[in-house]
N, C-alpha and C positions, 0 to 999 in steps of 0.2 A: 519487432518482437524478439523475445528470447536474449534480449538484453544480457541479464543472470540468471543464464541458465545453469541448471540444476538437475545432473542427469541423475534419478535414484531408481529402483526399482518401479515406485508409483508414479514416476513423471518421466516417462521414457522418451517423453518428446523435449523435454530439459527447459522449458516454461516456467517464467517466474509467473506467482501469483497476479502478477499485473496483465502478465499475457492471455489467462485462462480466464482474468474477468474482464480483460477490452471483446476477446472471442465472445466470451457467453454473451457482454450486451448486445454483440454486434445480431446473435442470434434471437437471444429477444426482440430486439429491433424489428427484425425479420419475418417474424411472425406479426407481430402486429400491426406490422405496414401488408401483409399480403392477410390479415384479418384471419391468421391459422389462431387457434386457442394455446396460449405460451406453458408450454409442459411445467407443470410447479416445482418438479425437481431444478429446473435450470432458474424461475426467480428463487427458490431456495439458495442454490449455490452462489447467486450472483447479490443475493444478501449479506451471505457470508463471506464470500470477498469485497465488499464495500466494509463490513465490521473488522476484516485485514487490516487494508489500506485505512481507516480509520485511526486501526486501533497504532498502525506503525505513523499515519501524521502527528496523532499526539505524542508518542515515544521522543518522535523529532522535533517537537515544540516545546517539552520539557526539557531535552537536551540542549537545544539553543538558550533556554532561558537558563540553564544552569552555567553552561560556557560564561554567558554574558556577566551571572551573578559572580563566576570564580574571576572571569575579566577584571571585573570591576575591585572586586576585592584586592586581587593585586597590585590592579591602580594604585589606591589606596596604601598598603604596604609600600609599596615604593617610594613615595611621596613624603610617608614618615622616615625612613632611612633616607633620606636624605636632608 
C-alpha cells in the first residue's frame, strides 16, 4: 500500500485511491463474513472508487490504442520516405 502516495491536507495518511479502495473492501469483506450490516456510506465510497479505477482503466485503454494508432502511423511515413 501507499504505492503513490499523496500527502495533502485530505489524505494525511498519503494513500492512493487504490489503497483507500483495497482498505474499504477489505472492510466490507468483513462485515459480511462476520454477518454485521455493511454501513452504506462505505459501499457508497467503495462504488465510487471502483467508478475511479474504472474511469482511469479506460483513460489507459484509450491511450494505448492512440500510441499504437500514432505507431502505426509512423510505420507508415517511414516506409514512404523511403
Amino acid at each position: 500500500m501507499a504505492k503513490n502516495a499523496e500527502y495533502t491536507p485530505d489524505n494525511i495518511l498519503g494513500w492512493s485511491q487504490e489503497d483507500f479502495a483495497e482498505v474499504e473492501e477489505a472492510m466490507i469483506n468483513a462485515c459480511v463474513l462476520a454477518q454485521y450490516p455493511v454501513a452504506p456510506c462505505l459501499i457508497r465510497n467503495h462504488n465510487h472508487n471502483d467508478n475511479i479505477l474504472r474511469r482511469r482503466e479506460i483513460k489507459d485503454e484509450i491511450r494505448a490504442e492512440r500510441i499504437a494508432s500514432l505507431e502505426a502511423e509512423l510505420k507508415q511515413l517511414k516506409e514512404r520516405n523511403e
